[in-house]
C-alpha positions, 0 to 999 in steps of 0.5 A, spaced: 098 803 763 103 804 768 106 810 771 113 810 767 109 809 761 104 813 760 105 819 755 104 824 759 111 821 762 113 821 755 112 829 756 115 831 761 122 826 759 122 831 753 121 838 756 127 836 761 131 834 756 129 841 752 131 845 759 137 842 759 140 843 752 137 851 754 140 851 760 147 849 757 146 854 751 144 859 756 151 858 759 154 860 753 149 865 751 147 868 757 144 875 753 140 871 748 132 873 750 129 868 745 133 862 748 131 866 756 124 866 753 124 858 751 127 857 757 122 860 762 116 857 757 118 851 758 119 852 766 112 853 766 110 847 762 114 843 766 111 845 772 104 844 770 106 837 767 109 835 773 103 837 777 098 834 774 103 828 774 103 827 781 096 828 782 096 822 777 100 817 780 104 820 785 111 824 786 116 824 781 122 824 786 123 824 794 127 831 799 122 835 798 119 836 792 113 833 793 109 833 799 105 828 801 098 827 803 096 824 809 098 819 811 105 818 808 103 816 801 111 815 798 109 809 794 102 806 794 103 800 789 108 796 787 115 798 785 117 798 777 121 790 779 116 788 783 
């Protein structure tokens, strides 16, 4: 199975998409502590997801937000085209 189809991928695909619907509701309804809550829950799982992601197959994206080990290890195998 290959990285972009993997279900851990499946999860964070997910849990982005229910961080934005939270952060547009959010927008609307900046006082709701519930949907604050959700959102700050869902910021941790995240996180936690993409970390062990990358441990996993490598960055998710470039600039910055996934440092790389010695040496530059941007992409170690081939592209989803290739």
């Amino acid at each position: 199975m290959d990285r972009y189809h993997c279900p851990m991928m499946r999860q964070l695909q997910e849990v982005s998409f229910a961080l934005v619907e939270l952060n547009l509701y959010l927008d609307n309804y900046p006082t709701n502590q519930q949907a604050l809550a959700d959102f700050n829950n869902l910021s941790q799982k995240y996180l936690e997801l993409k970390t062990m992601y990358e441990a996993q197959y490598g960055p998710l994206a470039n600039f910055g937000y996934a440092p790389s080990q010695y040496p530059w290890q941007w992409v170690c195998e081939p592209w989803p085209w290739e």
